[in-house]
N, C-alpha and C positions, 0 to 999 in steps of 0.2 A: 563806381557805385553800381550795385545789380539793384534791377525793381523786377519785382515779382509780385503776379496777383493770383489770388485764387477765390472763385467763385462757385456755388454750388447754386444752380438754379432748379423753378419750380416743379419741375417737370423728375428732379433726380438727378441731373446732370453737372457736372464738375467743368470747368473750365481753368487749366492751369497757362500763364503767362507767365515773360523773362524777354527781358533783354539781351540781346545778342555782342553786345561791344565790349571790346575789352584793351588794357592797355597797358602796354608796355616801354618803359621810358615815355620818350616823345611820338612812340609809333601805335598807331591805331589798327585794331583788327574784328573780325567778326567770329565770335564761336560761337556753339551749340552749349547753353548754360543750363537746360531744361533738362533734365534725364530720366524720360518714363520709365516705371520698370510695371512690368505686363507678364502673368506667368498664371494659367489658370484662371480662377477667383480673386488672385490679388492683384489690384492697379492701383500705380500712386506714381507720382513723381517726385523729385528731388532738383533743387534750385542749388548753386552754390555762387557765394562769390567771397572776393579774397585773393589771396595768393592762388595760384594753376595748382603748380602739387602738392600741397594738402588736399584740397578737395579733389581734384585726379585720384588720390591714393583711397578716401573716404569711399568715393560712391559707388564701387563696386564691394566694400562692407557693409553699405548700408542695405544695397539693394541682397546680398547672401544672407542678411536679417530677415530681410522682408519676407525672401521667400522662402525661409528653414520651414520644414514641415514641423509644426509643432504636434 
């Protein structure tokens, strides 16, 4: 299970959380489940959780969304 929080405080500020554990069969590990994407004027992040590659494969489509010049 991924927990992810997201807050936006008074001042304008964003605060993005995730959890880092992940698991496989019986074995336990630590990843990077948070994936800022930062390019200019645009920042956001992206949480996944699930299966590794689906989301592996997704978040570098999401983040060529983010950043298309429109």
């Amino acid at each position: 299970m991924t927990i992810a929080a997201g807050f936006v405080c008074n001042d304008g500020g964003i605060v993005l959380a995730a959890d880092t554990k992940e698991t496989y069969a019986d074995d336990h590990t630590y990843v990077r489940k948070l994936e800022i994407v930062k390019e200019g004027d645009c920042v956001g992040g992206i949480v996944g959780s699930g299966e590794a590659y689906p989301i592996d494969y997704i978040v570098p489509q999401i983040k060529r969304v983010m950043l298309k010049p429109w």
